[in-house]
Kinemage of the C-alpha trace (Angstrom):
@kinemage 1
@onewidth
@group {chain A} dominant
@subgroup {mainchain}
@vectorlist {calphas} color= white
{ca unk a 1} P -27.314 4.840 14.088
{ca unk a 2} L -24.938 5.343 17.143
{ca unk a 3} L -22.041 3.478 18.658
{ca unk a 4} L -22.261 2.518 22.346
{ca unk a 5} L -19.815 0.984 24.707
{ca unk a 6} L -21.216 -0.907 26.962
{ca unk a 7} L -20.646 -3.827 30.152
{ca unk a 8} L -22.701 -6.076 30.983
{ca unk a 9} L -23.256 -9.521 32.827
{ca unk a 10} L -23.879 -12.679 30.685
{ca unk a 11} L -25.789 -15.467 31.858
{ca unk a 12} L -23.130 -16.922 33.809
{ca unk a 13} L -22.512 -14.008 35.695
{ca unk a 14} L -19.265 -13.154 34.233
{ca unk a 15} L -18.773 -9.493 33.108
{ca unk a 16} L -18.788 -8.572 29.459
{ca unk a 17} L -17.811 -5.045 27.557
{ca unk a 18} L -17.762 -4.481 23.997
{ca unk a 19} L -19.015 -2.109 21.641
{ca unk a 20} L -22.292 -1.903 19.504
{ca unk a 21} L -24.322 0.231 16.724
{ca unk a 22} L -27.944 0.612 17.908
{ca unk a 23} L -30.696 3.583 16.844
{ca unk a 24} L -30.604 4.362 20.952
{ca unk a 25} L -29.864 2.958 24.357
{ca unk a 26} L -33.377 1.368 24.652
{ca unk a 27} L -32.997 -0.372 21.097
{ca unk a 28} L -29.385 -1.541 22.437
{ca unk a 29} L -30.237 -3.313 25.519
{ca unk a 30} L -32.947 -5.254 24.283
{ca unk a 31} L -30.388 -6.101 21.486
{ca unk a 32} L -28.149 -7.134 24.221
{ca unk a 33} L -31.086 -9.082 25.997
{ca unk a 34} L -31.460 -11.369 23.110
{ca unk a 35} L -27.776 -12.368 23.624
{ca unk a 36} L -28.358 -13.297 26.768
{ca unk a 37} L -26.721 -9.931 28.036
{ca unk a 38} L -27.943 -7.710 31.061
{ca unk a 39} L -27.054 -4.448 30.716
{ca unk a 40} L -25.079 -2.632 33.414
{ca unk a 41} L -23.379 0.380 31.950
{ca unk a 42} L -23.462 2.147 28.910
{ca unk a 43} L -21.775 5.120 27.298
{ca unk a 44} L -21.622 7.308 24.092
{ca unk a 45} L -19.534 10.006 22.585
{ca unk a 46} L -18.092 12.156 26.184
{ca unk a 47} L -19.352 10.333 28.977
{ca unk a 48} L -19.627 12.457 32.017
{ca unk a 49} L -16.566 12.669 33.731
{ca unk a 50} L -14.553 12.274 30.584
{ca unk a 51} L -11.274 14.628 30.862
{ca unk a 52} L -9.170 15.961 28.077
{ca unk a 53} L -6.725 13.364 27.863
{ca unk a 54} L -10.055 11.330 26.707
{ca unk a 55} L -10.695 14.084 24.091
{ca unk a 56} L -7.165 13.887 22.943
{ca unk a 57} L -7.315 9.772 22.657
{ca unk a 58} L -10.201 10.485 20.352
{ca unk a 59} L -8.887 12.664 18.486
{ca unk a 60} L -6.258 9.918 17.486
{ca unk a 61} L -8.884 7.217 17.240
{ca unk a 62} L -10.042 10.269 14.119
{ca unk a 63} L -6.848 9.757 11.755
{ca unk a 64} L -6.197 6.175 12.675
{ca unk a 65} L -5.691 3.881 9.874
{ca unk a 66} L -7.178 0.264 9.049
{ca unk a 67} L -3.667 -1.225 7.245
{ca unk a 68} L -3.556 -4.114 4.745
{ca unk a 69} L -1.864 -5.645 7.732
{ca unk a 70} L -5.109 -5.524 10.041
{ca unk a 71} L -7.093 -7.035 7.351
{ca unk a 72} L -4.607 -10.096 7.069
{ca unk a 73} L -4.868 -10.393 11.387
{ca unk a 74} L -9.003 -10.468 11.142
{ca unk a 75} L -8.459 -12.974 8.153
{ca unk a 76} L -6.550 -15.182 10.022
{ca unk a 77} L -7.966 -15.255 13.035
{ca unk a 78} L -11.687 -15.186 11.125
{ca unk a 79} L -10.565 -18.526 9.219
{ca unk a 80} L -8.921 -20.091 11.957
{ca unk a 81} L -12.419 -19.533 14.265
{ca unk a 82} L -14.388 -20.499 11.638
{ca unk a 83} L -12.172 -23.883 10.293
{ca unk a 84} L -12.974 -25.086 14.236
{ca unk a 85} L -16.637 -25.632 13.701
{ca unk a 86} L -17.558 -22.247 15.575
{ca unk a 87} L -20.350 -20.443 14.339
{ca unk a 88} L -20.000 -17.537 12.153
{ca unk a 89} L -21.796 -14.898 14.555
{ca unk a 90} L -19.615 -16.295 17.580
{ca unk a 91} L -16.366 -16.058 15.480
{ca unk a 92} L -17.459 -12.248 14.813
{ca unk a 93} L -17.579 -11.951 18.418
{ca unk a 94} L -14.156 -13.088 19.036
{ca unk a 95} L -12.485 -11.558 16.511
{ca unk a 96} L -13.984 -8.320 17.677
{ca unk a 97} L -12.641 -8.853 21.406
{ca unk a 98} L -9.730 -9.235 19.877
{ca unk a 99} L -9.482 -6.362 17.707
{ca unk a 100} L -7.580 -3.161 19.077
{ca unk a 101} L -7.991 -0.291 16.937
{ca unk a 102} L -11.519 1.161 17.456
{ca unk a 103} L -11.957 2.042 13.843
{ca unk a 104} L -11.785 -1.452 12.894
{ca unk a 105} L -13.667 -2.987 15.834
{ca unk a 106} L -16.644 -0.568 14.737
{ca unk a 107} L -16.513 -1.803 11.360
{ca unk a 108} L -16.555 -5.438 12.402
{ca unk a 109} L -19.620 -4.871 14.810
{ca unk a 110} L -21.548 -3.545 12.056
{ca unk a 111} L -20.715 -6.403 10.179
{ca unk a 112} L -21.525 -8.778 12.965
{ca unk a 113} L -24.781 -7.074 13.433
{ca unk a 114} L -25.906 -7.337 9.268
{ca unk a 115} L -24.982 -11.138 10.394
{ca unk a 116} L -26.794 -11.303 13.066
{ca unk a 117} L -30.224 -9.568 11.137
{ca unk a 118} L -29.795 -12.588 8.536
{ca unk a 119} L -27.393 -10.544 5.774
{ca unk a 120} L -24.685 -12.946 4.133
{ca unk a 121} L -20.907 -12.054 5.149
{ca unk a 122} L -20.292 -10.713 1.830
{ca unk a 123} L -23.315 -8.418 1.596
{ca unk a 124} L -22.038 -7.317 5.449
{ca unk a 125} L -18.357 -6.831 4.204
{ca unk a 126} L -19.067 -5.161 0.904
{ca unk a 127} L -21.041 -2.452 2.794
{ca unk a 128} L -17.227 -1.153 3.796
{ca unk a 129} L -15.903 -0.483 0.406
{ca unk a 130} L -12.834 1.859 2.333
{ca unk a 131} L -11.818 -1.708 4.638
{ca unk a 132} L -12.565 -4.276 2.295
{ca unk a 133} L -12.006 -4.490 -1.132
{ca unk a 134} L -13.913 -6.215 -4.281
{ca unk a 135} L -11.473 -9.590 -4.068
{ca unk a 136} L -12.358 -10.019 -0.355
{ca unk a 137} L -16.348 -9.930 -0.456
{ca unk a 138} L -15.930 -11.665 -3.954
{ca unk a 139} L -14.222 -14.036 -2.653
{ca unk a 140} L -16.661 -14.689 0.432
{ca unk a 141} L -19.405 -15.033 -1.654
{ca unk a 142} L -17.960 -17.374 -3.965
{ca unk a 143} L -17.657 -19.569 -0.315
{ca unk a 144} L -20.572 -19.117 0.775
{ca unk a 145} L -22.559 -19.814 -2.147
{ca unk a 146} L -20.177 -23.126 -2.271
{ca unk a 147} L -20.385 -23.762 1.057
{ca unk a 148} L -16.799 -24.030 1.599
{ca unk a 149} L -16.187 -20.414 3.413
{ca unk a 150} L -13.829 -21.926 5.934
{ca unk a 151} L -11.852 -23.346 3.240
{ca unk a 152} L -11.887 -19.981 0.646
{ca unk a 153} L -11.409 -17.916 4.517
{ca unk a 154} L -8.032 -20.024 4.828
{ca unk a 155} L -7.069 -19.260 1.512
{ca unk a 156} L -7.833 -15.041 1.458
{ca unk a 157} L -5.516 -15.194 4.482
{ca unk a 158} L -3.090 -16.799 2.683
{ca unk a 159} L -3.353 -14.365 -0.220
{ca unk a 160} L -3.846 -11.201 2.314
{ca unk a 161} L -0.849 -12.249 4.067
{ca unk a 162} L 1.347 -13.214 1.332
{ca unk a 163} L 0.246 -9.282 -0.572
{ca unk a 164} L 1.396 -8.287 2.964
{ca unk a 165} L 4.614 -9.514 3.314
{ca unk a 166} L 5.605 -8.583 -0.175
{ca unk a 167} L 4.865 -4.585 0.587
{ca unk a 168} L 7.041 -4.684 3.626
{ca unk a 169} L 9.863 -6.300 1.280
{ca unk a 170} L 9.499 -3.697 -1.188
{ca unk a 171} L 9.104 -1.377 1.230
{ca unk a 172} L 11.870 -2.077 3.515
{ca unk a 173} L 14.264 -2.871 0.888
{ca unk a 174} L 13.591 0.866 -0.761
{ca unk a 175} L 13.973 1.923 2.502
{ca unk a 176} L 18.177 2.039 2.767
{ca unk a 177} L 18.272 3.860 -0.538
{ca unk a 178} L 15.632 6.779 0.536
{ca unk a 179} L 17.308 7.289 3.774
{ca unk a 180} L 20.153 8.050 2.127
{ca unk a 181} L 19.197 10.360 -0.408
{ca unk a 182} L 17.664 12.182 2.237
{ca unk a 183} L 20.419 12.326 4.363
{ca unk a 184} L 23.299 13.240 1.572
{ca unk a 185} L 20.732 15.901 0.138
{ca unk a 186} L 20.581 17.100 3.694
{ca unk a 187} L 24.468 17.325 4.156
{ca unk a 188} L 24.630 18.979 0.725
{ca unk a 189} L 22.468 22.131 1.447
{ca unk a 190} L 23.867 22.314 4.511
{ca unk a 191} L 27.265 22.735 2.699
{ca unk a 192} L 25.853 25.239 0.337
{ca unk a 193} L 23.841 27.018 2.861
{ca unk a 194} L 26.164 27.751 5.807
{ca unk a 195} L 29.616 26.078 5.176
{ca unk a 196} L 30.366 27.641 1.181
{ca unk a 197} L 29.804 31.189 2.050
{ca unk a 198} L 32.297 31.350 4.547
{ca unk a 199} L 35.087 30.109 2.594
{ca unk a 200} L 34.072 31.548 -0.365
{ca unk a 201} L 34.040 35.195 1.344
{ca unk a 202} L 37.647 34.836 1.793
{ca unk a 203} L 38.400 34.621 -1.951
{ca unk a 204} L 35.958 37.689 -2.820
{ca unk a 205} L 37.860 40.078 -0.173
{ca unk a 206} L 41.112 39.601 -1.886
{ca unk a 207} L 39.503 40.870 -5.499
{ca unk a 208} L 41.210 38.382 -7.596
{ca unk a 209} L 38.840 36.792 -10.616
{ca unk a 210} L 37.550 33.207 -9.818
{ca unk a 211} L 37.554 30.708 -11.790
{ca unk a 212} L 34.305 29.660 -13.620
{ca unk a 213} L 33.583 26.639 -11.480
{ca unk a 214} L 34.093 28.567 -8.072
{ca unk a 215} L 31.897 31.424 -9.460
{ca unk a 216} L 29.052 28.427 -10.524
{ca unk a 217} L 29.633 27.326 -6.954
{ca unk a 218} L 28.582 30.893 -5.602
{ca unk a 219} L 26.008 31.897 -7.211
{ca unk a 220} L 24.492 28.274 -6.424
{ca unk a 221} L 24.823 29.291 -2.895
{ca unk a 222} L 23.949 32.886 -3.076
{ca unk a 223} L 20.749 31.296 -4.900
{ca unk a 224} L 19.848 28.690 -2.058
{ca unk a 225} L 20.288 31.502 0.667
{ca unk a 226} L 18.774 34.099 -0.772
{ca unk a 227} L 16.114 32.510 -3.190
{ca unk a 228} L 15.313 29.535 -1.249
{ca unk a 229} L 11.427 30.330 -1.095
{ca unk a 230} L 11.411 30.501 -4.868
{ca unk a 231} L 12.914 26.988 -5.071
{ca unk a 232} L 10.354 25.790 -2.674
{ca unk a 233} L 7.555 27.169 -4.897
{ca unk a 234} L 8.968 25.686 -7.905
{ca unk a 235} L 9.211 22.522 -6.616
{ca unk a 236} L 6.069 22.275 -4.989
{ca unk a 237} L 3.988 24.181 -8.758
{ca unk a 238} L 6.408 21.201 -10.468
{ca unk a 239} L 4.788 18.949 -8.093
{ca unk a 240} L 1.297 20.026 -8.277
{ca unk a 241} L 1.569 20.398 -11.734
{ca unk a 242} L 2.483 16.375 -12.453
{ca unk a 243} L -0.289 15.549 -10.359
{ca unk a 244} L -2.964 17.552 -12.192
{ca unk a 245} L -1.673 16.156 -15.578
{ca unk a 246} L -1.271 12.856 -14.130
{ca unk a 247} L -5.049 13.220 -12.791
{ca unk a 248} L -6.073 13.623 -16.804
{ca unk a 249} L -7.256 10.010 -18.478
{ca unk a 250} L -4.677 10.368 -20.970
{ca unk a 251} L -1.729 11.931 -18.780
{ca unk a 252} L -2.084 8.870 -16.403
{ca unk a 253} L -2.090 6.166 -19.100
{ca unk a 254} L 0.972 8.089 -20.764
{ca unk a 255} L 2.435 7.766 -17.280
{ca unk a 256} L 1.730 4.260 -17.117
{ca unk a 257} L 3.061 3.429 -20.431
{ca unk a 258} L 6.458 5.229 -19.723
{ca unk a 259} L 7.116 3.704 -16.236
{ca unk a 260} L 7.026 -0.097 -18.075
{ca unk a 261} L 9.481 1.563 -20.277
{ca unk a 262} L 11.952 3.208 -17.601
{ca unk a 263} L 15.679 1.105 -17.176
{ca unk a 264} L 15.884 -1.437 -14.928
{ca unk a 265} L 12.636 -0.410 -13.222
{ca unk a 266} L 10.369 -0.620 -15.452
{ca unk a 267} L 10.703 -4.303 -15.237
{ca unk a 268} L 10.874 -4.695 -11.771
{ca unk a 269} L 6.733 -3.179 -12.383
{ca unk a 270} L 6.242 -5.395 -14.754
{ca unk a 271} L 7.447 -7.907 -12.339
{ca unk a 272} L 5.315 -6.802 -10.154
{ca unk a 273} L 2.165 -6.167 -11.770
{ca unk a 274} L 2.568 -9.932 -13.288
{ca unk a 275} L 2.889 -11.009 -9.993
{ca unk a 276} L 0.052 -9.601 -8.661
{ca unk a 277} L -2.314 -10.631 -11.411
{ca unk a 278} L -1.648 -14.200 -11.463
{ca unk a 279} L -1.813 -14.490 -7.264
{ca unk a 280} L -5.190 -13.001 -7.243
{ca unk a 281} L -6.746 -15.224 -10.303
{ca unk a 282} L -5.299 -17.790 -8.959
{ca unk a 283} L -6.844 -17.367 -5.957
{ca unk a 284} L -10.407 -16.065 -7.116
{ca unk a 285} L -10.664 -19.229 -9.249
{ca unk a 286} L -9.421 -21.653 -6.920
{ca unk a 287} L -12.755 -19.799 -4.168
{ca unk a 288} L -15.180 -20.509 -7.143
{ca unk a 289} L -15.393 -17.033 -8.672
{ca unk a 290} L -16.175 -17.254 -11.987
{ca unk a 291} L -13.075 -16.520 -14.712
{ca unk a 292} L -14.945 -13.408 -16.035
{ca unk a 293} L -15.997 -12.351 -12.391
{ca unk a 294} L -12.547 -12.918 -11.786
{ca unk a 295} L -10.855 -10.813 -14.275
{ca unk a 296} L -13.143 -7.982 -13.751
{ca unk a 297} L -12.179 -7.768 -10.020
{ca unk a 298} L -8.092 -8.458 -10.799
{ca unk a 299} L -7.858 -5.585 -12.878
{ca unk a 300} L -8.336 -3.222 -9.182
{ca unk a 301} L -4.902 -4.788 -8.245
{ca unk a 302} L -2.829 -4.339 -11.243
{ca unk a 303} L -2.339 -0.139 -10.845
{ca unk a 304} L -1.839 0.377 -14.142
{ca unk a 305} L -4.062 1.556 -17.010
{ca unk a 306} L -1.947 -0.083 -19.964
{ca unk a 307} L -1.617 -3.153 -18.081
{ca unk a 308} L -6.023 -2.833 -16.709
{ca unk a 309} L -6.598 -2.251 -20.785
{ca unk a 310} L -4.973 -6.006 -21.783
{ca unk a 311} L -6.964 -7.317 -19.348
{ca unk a 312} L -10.206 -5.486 -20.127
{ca unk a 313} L -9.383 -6.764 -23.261
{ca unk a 314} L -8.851 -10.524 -22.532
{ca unk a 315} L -12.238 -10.487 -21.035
{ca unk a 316} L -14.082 -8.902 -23.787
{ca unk a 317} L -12.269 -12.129 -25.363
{ca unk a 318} L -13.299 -14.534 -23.422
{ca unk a 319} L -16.812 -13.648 -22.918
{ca unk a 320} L -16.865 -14.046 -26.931
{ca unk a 321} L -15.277 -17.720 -26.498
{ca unk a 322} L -11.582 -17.257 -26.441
{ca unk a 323} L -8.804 -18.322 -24.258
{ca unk a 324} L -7.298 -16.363 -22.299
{ca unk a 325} L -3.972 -16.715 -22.808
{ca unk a 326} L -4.110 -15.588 -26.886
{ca unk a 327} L -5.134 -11.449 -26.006
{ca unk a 328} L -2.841 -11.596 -23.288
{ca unk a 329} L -0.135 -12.776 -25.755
{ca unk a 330} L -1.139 -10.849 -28.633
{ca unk a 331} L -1.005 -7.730 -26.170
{ca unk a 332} L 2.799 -7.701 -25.775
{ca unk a 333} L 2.772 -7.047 -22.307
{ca unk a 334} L 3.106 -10.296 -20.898
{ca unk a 335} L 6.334 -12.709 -21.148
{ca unk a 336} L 6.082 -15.412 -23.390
{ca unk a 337} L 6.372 -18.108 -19.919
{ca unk a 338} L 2.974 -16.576 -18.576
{ca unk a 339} L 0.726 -16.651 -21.577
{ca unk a 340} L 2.558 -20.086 -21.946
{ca unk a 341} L 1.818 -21.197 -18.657
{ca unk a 342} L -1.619 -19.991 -18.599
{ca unk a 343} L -1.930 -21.583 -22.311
{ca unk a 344} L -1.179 -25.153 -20.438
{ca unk a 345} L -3.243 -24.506 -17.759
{ca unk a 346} L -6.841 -23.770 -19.601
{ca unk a 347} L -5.723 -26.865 -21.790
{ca unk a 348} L -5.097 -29.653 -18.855
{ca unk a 349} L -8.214 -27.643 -16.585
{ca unk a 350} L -5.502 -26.876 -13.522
{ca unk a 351} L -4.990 -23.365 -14.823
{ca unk a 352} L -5.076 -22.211 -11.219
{ca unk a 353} L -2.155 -24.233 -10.143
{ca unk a 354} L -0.606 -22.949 -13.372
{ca unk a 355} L -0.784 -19.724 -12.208
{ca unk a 356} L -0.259 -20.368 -8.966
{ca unk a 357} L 2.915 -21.029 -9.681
{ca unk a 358} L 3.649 -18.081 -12.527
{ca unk a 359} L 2.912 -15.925 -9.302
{ca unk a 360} L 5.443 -17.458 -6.986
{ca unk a 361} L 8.126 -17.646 -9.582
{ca unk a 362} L 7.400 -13.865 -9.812
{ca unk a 363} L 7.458 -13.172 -6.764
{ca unk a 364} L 10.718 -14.506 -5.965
{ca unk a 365} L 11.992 -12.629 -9.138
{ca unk a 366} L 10.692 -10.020 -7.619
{ca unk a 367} L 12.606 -9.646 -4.551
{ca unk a 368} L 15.900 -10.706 -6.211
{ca unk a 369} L 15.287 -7.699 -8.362
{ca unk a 370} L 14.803 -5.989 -5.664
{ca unk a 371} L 17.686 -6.777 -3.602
{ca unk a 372} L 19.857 -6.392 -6.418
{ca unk a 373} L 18.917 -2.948 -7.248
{ca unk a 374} L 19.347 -2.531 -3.540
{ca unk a 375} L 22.791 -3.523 -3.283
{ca unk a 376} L 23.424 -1.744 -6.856
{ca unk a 377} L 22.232 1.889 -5.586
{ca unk a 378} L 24.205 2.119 -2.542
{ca unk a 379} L 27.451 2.345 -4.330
{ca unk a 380} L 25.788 4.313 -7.079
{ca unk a 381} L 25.019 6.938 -4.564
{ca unk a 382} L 28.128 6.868 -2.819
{ca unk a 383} L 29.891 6.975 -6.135
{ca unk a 384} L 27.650 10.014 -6.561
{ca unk a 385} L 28.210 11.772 -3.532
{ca unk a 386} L 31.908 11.272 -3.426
{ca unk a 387} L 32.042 13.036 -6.806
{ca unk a 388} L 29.933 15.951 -5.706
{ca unk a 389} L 31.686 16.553 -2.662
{ca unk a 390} L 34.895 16.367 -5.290
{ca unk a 391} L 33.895 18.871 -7.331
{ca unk a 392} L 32.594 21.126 -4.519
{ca unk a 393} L 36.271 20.772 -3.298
{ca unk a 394} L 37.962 21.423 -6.529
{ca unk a 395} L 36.014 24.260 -6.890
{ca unk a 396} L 37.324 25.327 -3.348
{ca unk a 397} L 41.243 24.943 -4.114
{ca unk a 398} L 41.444 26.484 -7.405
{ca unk a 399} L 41.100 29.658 -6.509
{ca unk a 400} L 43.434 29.004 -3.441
{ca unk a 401} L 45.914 27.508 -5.568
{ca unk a 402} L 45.634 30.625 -7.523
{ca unk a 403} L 46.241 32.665 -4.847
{ca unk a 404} L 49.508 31.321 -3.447
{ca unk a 405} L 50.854 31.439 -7.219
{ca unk a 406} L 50.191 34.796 -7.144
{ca unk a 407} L 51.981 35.146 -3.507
{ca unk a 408} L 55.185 33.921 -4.995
């Protein structure tokens, strides 16, 4: 099946253009005719007359990227359309107008068109496993089947937007910190690189011994200019090498395991990961999606195999007739206020509220920690820097105060 572009005049006259997926041109305009759409113009891959800035545009259009962010935008706007009373085909077609990246408006005119044959949203939707993941379609079924999808729409926006806007904290707030790294690990080799030798050539013309710390200094040097490829390919085999142990079942669980166990950050993860568990149940049981449905599908968001194990776990125990709150507890891996929370929440039958709440008390822990660590690493590093730069500078006057002892 192809992708056209096409304009064409609606019933009223008024000129229309969008973009559809037919088997050929004849197939799309008597799609088009049932709409109610004369075709006028129509166009695939390089029209004629298409130059090489077209080609280049294309090209682009190739490695463009749906974000998290675009999903939360068509959410929005879907939920909003759809809230107003407008029909579900006809709030496709909006949205699509709307949309500006061409890899996503593709996607959403397939879906339109699944509509349109008599498919279910969710069936359309989960037919784009790369652009939509299991919580959205589950999540859309769970409203259709109800028959509340405006309502369970509203509240995956919420939840899209809300995962949203806690990425760009983290991300922003980490930013600071890696821009600085950067730039004093730039400043550093450039010191070792080009401004050490120089100096240091001084000292080795006048044939006096060095002391140990100026001689370390050298041969650093000598060993970023002249070995500088070997570093590179160390760094990169060290790299390579994580990965492909990382890539093993029990390398990334080992992984896992130590990152809940790292200082400070490894419970800003937990954090995280607690966070991100409770919003989605929360929000998967609040759309109708059954608690087992529901854990199955939460365990994609958690990103972590010891943490995906308790809650394999939990389900296994609640399919047998558990709560759910006991394996999480007995796990370990949860603080005592969640599985407490949760606890209260199967007993009074508001367990969504109850973790509803558990997720936005984490998530404001969350970006305390985060800012806190924030503020906490800039004078770490700075600390850091100023003693490297000391000890590069020691290492530089020794040897001259050496020399003018020697002088008198």
């Amino acid at each position: 099946m192809a992708v056209f572009e096409f304009k064409g005049l609606n019933k009223a006259g008024k000129e229309v253009k969008g973009v559809r997926d037919a088997d050929n041109e004849k197939a799309l305009r008597a799609l088009l005719k049932k709409e109610g759409i004369f075709l006028t113009q129509v166009g695939k891959g390089r029209a004629e007359g298409q130059g090489l800035l077209s080609a280049e545009v294309d090209v682009a259009q190739y490695f463009e990227r749906i974000t998290p962010t675009d999903i939360a935008i068509f959410t929005r706007q879907l939920a909003t359309l759809v809230k107003a009373g407008i029909p579900l085909v006809e709030s496709l077609s909006a949205v699509v107008d709307q949309v500006e990246k061409p890899k996503l408006r593709k996607v959403l005119v397939k879906v339109r068109q699944d509509v349109q044959e008599g498919s279910s949203l969710a069936a359309a939707l989960k037919q784009h496993p790369k652009v939509f993941t299991p919580i959205f379609f589950n999540m859309i079924r769970a409203g259709e089947a109800s028959g509340t999808l405006d309502q369970v729409l509203t509240r995956l926006a919420e939840f899209t937007e809300a995962s949203v806007k806690l990425r760009q904290k983290i991300t922003s707030a980490m930013m600071y910190p890696v821009i600085m790294v950067g730039m004093g690990g730039l400043i550093l080799v450039g010191m070792f690189v080009y401004v050490i030798p120089q100096i240091t050539q001084i000292f080795e013309d006048t044939g006096q011994e060095l002391p140990f710390l100026t001689r370390l200094l050298i041969g650093f040097s000598h060993m970023l200019r002249e070995y500088w490829w070997l570093s590179m390919l160390g760094f990169i085999g060290a790299v390579w090498g994580f990965r492909k142990w990382k890539a093993t079942p029990k390398g990334h669980k080992t992984w896992d395991r130590q990152r809940l166990r790292f200082p400070i950050f490894g419970t800003l993860f937990l954090m995280i990961g607690v966070s991100r568990f409770t919003k989605t149940l929360a929000t998967l049981l609040s759309s109708g999606v059954p608690l087992l449905t529901a854990l199955d599908i939460t365990k994609a968001v958690l990103n972590n195999v010891v943490l995906i194990e308790v809650i394999e776990e939990a389900r296994l125990q609640v399919k047998e007739g558990a709560s759910l709150a006991s394996p999480l507890k007995a796990s370990g891996r949860f603080p005592p206020i969640v599985t407490h929370m949760i606890a209260i929440g199967e007993r009074s039958g508001a367990m969504e509220e109850m973790l509803g709440v558990v997720a936005d008390a984490y998530e404001s822990q969350v970006e305390n920690r985060i800012a806190s660590l924030t503020s906490l690493l800039e004078p770490i590093m700075i600390v850091g820097m100023g003693i490297t730069i000391a000890i590069i500078v020691f290492a530089v006057l020794m040897p001259i105060l050496q020399l003018n002892e020697f002088v008198q």
